[in-house]
N, C-alpha and C positions, 0 to 999 in steps of 0.2 A: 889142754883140750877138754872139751866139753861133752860129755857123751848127754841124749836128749831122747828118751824111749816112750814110748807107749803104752802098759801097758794091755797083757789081754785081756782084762776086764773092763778095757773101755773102750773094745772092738764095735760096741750096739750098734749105735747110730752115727757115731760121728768116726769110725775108722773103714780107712776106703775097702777093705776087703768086704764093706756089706754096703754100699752108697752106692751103686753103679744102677743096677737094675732098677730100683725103685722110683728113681727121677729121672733117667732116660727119657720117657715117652716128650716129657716139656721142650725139648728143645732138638728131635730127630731131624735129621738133615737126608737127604738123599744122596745119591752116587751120580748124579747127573753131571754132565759138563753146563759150568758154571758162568762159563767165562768164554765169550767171544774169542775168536782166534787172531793172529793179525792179517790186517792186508799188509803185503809187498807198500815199502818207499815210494815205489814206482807208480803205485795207484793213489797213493794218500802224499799229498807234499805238506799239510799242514794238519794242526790237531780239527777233531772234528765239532762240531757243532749242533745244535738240536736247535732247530728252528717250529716252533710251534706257535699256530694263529690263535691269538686270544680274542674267546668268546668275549660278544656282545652280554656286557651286565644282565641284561634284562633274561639273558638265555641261558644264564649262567647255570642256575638251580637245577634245568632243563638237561643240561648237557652232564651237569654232575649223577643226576640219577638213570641217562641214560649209559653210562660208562660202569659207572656200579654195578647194573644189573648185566653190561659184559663182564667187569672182573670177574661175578658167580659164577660163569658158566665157563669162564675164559682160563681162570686165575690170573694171578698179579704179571701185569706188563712189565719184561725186565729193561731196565734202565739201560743205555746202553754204557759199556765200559770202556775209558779210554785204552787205547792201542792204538800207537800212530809212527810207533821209530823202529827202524832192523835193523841189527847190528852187522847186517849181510853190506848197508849201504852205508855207514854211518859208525864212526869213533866213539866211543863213552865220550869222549868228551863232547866228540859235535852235537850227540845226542843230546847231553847236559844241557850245550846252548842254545838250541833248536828249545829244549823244555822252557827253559829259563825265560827265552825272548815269547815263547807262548803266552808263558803264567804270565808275563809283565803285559802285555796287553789284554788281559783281564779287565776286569773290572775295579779297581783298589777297596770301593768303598761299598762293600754288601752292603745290603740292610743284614741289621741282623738275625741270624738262622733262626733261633728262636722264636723270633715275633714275628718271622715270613711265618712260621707252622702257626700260629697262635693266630694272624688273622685270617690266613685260610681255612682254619678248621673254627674258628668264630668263639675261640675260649673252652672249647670242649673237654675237660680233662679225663675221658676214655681215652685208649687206644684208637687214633684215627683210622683211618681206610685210607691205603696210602696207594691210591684211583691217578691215573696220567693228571686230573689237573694239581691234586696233592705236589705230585713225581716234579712238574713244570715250574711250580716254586721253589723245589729242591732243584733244581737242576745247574741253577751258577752255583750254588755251594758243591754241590757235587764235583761240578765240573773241577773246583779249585783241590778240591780232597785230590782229586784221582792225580792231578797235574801234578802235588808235591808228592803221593807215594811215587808215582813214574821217575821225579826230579832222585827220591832218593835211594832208589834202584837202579838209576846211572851214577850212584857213586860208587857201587859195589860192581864187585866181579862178576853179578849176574847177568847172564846175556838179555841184552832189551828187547831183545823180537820175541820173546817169551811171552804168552800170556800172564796173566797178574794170578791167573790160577794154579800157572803151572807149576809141576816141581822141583824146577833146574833153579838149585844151589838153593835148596829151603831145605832144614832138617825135619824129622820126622812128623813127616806128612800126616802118621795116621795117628797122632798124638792134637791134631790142629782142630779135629770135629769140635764143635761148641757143643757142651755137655756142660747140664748141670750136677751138684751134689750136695748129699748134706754132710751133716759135722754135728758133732754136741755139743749146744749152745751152753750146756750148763759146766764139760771138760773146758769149751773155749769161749770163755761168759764175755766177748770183746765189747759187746753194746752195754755191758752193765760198767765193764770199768772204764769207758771212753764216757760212757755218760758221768760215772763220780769223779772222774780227773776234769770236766769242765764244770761241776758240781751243778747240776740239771738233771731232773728225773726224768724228762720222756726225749728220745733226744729226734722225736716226730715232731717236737714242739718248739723245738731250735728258734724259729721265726717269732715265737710269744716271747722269748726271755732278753730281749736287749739286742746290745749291737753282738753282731758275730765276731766284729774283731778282738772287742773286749772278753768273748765268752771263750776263746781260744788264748788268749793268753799264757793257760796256767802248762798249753805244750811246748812252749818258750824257751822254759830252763828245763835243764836236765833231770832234777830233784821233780819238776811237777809232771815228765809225761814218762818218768820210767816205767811205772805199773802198768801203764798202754801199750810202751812199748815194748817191754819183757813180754807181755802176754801176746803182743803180734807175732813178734819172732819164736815164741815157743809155737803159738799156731802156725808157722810156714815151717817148720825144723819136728815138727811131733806129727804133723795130720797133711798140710801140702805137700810134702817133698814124699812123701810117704806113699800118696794119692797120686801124683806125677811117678812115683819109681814102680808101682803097680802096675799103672795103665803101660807103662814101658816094656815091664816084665810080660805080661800078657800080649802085647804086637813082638815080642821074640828081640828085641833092638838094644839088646845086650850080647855079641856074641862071643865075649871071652871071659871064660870062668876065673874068678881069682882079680876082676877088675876094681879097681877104683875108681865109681860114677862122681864124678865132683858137678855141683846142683850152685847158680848164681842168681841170688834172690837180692829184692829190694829190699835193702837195710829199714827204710820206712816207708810205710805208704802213705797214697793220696788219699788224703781226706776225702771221699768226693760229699760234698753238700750242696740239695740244691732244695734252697728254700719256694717256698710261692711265691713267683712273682721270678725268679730268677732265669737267664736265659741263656742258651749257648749260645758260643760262637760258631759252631757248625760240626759239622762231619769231621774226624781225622783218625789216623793209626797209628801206630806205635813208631815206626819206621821213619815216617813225616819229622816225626816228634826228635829223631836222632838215636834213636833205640836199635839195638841188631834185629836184623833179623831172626834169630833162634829166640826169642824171648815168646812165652807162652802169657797171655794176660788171667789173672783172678780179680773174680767182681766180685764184691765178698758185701750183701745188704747188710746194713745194722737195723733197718727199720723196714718197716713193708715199703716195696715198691710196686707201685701200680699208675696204670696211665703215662701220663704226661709227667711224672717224676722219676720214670726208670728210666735205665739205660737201655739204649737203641743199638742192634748194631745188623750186619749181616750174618749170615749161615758160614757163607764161606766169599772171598776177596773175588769182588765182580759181578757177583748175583745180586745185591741189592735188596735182598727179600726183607725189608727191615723188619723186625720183631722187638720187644722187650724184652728185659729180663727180669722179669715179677715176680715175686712172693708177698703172700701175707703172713708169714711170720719170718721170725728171726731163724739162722739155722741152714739155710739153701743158699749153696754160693754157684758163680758162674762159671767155666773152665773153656776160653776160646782162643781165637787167633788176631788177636788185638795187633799183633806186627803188621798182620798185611788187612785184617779186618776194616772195612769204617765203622766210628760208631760214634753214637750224639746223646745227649739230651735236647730234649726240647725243651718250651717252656713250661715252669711247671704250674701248670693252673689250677689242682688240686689245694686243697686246704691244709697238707701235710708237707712238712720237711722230707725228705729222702737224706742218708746218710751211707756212704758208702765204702767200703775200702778197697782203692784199686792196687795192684802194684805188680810184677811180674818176675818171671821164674823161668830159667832156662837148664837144657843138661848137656854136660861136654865133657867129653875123654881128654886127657891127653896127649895120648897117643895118636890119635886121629891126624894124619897131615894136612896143614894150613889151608893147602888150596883143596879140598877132599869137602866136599856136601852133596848129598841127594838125598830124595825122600827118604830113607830108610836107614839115613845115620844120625848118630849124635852131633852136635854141634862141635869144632876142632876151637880150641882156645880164642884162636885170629880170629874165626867169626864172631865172634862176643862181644868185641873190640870196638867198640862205640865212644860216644862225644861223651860219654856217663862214665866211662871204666877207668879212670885214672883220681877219682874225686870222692872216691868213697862214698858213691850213691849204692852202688850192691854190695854184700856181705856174700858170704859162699860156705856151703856145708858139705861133706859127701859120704858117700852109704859104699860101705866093701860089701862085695859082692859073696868075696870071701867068705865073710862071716854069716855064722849058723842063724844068726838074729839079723834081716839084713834091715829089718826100720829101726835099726839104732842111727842114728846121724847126730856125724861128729860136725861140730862148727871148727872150721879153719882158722878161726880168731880166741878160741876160747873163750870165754865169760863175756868178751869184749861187746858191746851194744855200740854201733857208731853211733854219730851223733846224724841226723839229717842233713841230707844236700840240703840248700837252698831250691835247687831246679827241682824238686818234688811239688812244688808251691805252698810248702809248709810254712807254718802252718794253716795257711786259708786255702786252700785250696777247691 
């Protein structure tokens, strides 16, 4: 066993007992209800539709600045959210095929999310204004987002007439607010040694130095990306789980003294890179993706992100309010609810690489019974239990409660480093 501490002399800036307050105001969310409610079966037989008349070109400019000068006064028009099955009328399974025979008359072949944003907004690489005719180009992407989270909440025990915002069979709700934080870049120097293990000095510059699949190589074999990844997994085992057992300890959602919190983290993260010129596929969430639901996402930049190179997502699942998540330096990561969240890049039409690391982090008792989740617990083993859990994509650490030092955390594997899933999209990702 592996013991992994902290410590108090390197509380300054990168340990969560001082990160909270300081970067809060970046990413505040409100208490509002987020999320449309459902209509009864009875009133809705099919999923719904947003039917919108496309201006005349020539009025186009016209209608754009007139809608603008509503969102000022108005704020941002919320998208609407699907809701369309009740488990009042309706089997998990009917629900499934009701979803299934939906999504398939879709559309198959988007254009792609990316370059709808990029001609609508005419190559802009600020943060657009995301104005109803922005929203109407996103909207078959959307549409398809919301149809496979829906698809993969009728695999689970949660009841479908539930709103997407609700808290019936989600764990700790108030662990889910999207909050940023910082770290010390110089205790967890990840951009400097991700940059010397692809031997590259700016790694904003990705796009100048060759092909990407040749400059990833050297995380191939095990001997070239250990230093990357020792130094990840001491950053999610010394400062995340740490930061996650905090904010836990502070909502009170520990309540038996002498526990054993066991913490399931992504043995390796996604690289995210997104050079100029590159473009998503669109909108999705962790859940979509095959992922449980108790999984909390970290967006961890290695390079400034700004504009049209950050990552996009919501506040909270159903609101829609898209945002970035930006920095201009190294040092601020992101802390949200990527399970049930949407979130995108766009295209990125800036002159800079972006460089990211995503990968995620959940916490579960136990003792907790199998069928047992509401807002206000830990996640019970079963819930965890994904298309991922049997393949050695997570590794798993946990903090006794017990103990007088509780940000000691033990790795469950000892010394052990897995090697990466393939399903991470390692290494291109």
């Amino acid at each position: 066993m592996m013991s992994i501490t902290t410590p108090v002399s390197e509380r300054a800036v990168g340990h969560p007992f001082s990160l909270i307050n300081s970067a809060q105001p970046l990413l505040k969310t409100t208490g509002n209800n987020y999320s449309q409610e459902l209509k009864s079966s009875q009133e809705l037989k099919s999923l719904p539709t947003v039917d919108i008349e496309e201006p005349e070109s020539d009025t186009r400019d016209e209608v754009r600045e007139t809608q603008q000068k509503n969102l000022i006064g108005e704020g941002m028009t919320r998208t609407h959210t699907l809701h369309s099955l009740s488990a009042s009328s309706a089997s998990s399974e009917e629900s499934g095929n009701l979803l299934q025979e939906s999504f398939s008359n879709l559309h198959e072949n988007f254009p792609t999310f990316g370059l709808d944003l990029r001609r609508e907004t005419d190559g802009n690489p600020d943060v657009p204004v995301f104005d109803s005719i922005l929203r109407r180009t996103m909207e078959p992407h959307l549409r398809k987002a919301r149809l496979l989270r829906e698809k993969a909440r009728s695999r689970t025990k949660l009841e479908v007439h539930a709103a997407i915002a609700s808290s019936v069979g989600v764990p700790y709700m108030r662990l889910r607010q999207g909050r940023p934080f910082l770290y010390d870049m110089h205790t967890h120097p990840l951009h400097e040694i991700l940059a010397e293990t692809l031997a590259v000095k700016d790694l904003s510059k990705l796009h100048e130095m060759g092909e990407l699949r040749e400059l990833m190589t050297p995380l191939l074999t095990r001997a070239g990306r250990a230093p990357f990844q020792e130094a990840y997994d001491t950053f999610v085992t010394s400062f995340c789980i740490p930061l996650l057992h905090s904010l836990a300890m502070s909502q009170n959602l520990f309540h038996t003294p002498g526990t054993k919190i066991s913490y399931r983290y992504q043995a390796f993260p996604k690289i995210r890179i997104v050079r100029p010129g590159d473009a998503s596929a669109g909108p999705q969430c962790d859940t979509s993706n095959g992922h449980s639901i108790g999984f909390l996402r970290f967006h961890v930049p290695l390079t400034a992100a700004m504009g049209t190179n950050a990552l996009y997502t919501e506040s909270h699942p159903g609101k829609e309010n898209w945002h970035p998540l930006t920095t201009k330096s190294v040092g601020l990561g992101f802390l949200f609810d990527g399970a049930r969240c949407l979130h995108f890049n766009m295209e990125n039409t800036t002159c800079y690489t972006s460089v990211a690391l995503d990968f995620l982090v959940a916490i579960y008792d136990d003792r907790i019974a199998d069928d047992y989740v509401d807002g206000e617990s830990l996640c019970s083993k079963s819930i965890l239990e994904d298309q991922y859990s049997l393949s050695g994509y997570y590794d798993e650490a946990v903090i006794d409660l017990g103990s007088p030092s509780w940000q000691i955390v033990v790795k469950k594997h000892g010394d052990d480093i897995l090697d990466p899933d393939s399903r991470v999209g390692f290494p291109f990702a």
